[in-house]
N, C-alpha and C positions, 0 to 999 in steps of 0.2 A: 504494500500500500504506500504510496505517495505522499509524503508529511510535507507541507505549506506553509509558511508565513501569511499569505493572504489567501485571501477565498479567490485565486485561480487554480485552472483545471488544465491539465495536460498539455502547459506551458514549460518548457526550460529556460533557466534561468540562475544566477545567481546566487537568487534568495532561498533557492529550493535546499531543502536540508537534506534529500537524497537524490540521487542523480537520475536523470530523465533517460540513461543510455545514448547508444551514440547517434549524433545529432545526425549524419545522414540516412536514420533508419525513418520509413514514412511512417506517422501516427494513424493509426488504425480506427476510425470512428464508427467503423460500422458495429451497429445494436447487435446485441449478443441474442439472438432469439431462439437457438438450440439449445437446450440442457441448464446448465446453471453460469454461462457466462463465466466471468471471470471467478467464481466461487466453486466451490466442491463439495458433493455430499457430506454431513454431518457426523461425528464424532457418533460410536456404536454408545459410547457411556452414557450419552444422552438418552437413550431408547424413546427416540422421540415416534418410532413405529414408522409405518410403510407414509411417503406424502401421497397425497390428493394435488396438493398445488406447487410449482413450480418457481423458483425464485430467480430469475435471470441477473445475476449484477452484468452494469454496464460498465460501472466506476465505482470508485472509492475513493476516499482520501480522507487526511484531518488536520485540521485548523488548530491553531493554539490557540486559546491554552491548553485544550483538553476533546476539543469535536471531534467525534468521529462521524462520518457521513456516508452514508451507502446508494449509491442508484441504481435500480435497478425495477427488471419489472414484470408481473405476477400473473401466470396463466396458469389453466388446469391441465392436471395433465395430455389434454387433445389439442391443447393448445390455443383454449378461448380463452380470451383476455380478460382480466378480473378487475374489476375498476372498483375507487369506492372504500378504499380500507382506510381506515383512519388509526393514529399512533399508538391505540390501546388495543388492537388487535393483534397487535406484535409483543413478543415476548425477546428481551436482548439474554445473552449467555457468553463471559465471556472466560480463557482459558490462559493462568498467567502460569509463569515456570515451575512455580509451587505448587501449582495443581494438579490433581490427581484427573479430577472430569472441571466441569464448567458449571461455574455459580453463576445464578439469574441475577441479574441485575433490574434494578427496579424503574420501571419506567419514568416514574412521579419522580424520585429523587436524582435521576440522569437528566429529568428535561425532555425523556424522550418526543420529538414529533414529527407530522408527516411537512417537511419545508417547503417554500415555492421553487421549481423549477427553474422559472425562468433566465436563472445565469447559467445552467448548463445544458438545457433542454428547449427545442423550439420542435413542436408541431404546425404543420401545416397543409390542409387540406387545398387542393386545385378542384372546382367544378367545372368540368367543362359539358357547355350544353348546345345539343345541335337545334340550331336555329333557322333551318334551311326548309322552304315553302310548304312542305309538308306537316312540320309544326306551326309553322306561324298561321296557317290557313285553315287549321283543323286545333287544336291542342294545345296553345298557346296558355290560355286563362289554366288550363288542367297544371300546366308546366310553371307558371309561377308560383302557384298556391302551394305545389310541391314545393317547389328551390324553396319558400319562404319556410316552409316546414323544417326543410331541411336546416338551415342555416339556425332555426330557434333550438334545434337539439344538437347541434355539434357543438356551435359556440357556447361557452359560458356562459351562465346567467351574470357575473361580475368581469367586465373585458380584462384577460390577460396575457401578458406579453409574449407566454410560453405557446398562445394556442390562437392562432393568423389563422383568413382565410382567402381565396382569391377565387374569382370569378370569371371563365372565359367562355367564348361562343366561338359555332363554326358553323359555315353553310359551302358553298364549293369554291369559294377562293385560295388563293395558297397563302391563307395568313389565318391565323390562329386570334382573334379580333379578342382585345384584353376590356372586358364589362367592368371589374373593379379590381385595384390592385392590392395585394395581401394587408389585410387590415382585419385587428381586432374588436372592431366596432361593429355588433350585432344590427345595429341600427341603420348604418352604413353600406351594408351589404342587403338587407331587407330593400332599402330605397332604390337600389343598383336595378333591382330584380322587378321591381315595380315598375321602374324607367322603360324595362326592355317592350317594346312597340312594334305593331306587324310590320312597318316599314324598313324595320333596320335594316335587314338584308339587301343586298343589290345582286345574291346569286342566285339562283333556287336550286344549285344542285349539293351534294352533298360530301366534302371531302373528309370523311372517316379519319383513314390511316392517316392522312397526313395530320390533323387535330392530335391522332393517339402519339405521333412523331413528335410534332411540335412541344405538348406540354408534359411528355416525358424529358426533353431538353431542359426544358425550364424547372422541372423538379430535380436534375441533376444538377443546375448551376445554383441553386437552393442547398443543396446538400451542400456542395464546394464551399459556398461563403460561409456559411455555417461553422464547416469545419477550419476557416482558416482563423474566424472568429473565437476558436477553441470551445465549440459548441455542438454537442449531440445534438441531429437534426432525426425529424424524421416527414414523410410528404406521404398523405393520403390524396391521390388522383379518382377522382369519382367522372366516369365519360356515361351520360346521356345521347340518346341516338333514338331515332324513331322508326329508323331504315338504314339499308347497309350503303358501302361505299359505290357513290356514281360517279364523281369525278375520275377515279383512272390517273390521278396524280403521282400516288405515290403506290404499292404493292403490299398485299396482304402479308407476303412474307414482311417485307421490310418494317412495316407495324411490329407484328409478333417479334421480329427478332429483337427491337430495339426495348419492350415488355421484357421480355426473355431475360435481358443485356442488363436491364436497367439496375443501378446500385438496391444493394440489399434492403437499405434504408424509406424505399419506394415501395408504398401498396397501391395495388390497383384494385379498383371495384368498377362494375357497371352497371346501367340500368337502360334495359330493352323495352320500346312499346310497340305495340301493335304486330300485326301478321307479315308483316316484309321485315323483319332484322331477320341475321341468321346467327340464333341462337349460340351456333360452336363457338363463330368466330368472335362471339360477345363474351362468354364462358373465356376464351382462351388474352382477351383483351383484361378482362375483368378476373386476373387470375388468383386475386386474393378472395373476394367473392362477387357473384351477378344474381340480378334479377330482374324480371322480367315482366311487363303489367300485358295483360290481354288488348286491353281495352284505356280510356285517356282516365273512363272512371278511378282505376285500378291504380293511376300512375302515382297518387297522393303515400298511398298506403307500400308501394313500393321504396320511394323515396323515404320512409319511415324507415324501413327494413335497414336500409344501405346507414344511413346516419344513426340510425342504434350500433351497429358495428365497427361506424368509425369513429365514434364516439369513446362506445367501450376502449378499443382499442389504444387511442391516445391518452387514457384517464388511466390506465393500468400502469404507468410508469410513475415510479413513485421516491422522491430523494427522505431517507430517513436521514434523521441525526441525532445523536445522544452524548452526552457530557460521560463520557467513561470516569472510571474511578482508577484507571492504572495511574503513574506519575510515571516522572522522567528516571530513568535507573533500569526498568520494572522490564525493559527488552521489548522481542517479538512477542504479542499475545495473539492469541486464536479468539475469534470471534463470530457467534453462532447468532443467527435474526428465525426466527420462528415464527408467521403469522397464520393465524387462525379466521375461518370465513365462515360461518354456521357450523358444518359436522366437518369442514374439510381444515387439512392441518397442510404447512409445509413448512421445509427448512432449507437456511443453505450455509457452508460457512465460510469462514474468509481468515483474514489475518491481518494486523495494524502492527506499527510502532509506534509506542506513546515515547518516544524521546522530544524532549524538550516540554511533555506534559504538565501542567502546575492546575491549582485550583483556581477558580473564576470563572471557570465554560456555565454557561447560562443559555 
């Protein structure tokens, strides 16, 4: 684990009290979403029993005088994302060189809680929605009341800097037309979606791939600033479509492959309407999950589906922190985070150095 002077993250530097390795190695940002991340099953003396849920760490580190802070983030074991646990559902454990097993550390008296994200974590959802003659002539009012839907269940009820969102449309131009740019204001994006008018178009035909091209681009140069920012990113792309690709711009292959390609940190979802999309090629655009409405009735209740998922999703990454009780002297100690969600239990555990620890962490 990474010991700080200030609350940065997977900076070198100077001030850092252990060394970052060697400076032409590239830092690795991608989310840990297999197994336990940078953590390891738990110590047998704990008999903390078989998990239910999974504890992914991203990062680590601690602050002085005494923080230690864990990121990371919680699915079951099928791999749906748990959102929603708040400081008291966790149990800390930690294991100093005198130790035989691992004594619980008390939540109240460590301070433990669940902190804002925002300095090391940025989500960000892309909507992109086709706006090409066949919605705007047919589906239009179905298609705002959705987007509107959507946008009141992904964003936060209180606007936070951790969780953007950004708005774009396509009809068969070879430009990817930007409706509103990444912004935390619920308000902001509701008014975007209100604006949109059956005139805006000057195509009517339809260019798919090149849309799934486009703001897969734009979710990759997201991630980049992100990370040169010293900042976990991650990008939910939700792609709307009423029917499949007419313009011939750009190849079916070439879509999938760049989906395929795209950094790890990039989910896709889709949402299909009516009897002309083709289902596969929506499934394999939409390869984190799709759905699909019959009918314009259907498309509201769809667009619910897709933002409970990307919602969960972004809310299941969680920065814990706690005032440990080792001091400076006291070495490498082992350190075990246990949370509990009704009957399901998990664990994962890790390791810090409290050098240069003292009391005052609050």
């Amino acid at each position: 684990m990474k010991l700080y002077t200030k609350f940065l993250i997977f900076f070198c530097s100077a001030s850092l009290l252990v060394s970052c390795g060697n400076a032409d190695d590239d830092v690795n940002f991608d989310l840990n979403l297999d197994g336990l991340g940078k953590g390891k099953p738990v110590d047998d003396c704990l008999n903390l029993g078989e998990s239910d849920l999974v504890l992914s760490i991203q990062e680590e580190f601690t602050t002085l005088p005494g923080k230690v802070s864990i990121f990371f983030k919680v699915s079951d074991t099928q791999g749906n994302p748990v959102p929603g646990l708040t400081a008291n559902q966790f149990t800390i454990y930690e294991q100093g060189r005198n130790d035989d097993c691992f004594n619980t550390i008390s939540t109240s008296e460590s301070f433990a809680r669940i902190s804002p994200r925002s300095q090391i974590f940025k989500n960000n959802t892309l909507l992109v929605l086709d706006l090409s003659n066949s919605v705007l002539s047919s589906s239009l009012d179905e298609l705002k009341t959705a987007s509107i839907s959507f946008i009141d269940n992904v964003m936060p009820e209180v606007s936070e800097e951790s969780f953007k969102m950004a708005i774009y449309w396509f009809d068969g131009e070879d430009d990817l037309h930007l409706l509103n740019d990444l912004s935390a204001s619920k308000e902001e994006l509701v008014a975007a979606i209100n604006g949109i008018t059956p005139n805006i178009s000057n195509d009517p035909s339809t260019d798919l791939y090149g849309a799934v091209i486009k703001v897969t681009n734009i979710a990759e140069d997201i991630i980049n600033t992100n990370t040169s920012n010293d900042i976990i990113g991650a990008v939910s792309i939700v792609v709307f479509t009423d029917g499949t690709d007419q313009a011939s711009r750009y190849t079916e292959s070439a879509a999938l492959k760049k989906v395929n390609d795209a950094n790890s940190n990039i989910s896709f979802f889709s949402i299909g309407l009516g009897a002309e999309i083709d289902t596969v090629v929506l499934t394999e655009i939409g390869k984190t999950f799709s759905v699909f409405a019959g009918n314009k009735e259907e498309l509201e209740t769809t667009f619910n589906d897709i933002s409970f998922r990307v919602s969960q999703q972004a809310n299941s990454f969680y920065l814990f922190e706690y005032c440990s009780p080792k001091r400076d002297g006291s070495g490498e100690n082992n350190l075990a985070i246990q949370v509990t969600s009704g009957n399901l239990q998990g664990a994962v555990q890790t390791k810090f150095d409290a050098k240069g620890f003292t009391g005052g962490c609050e």
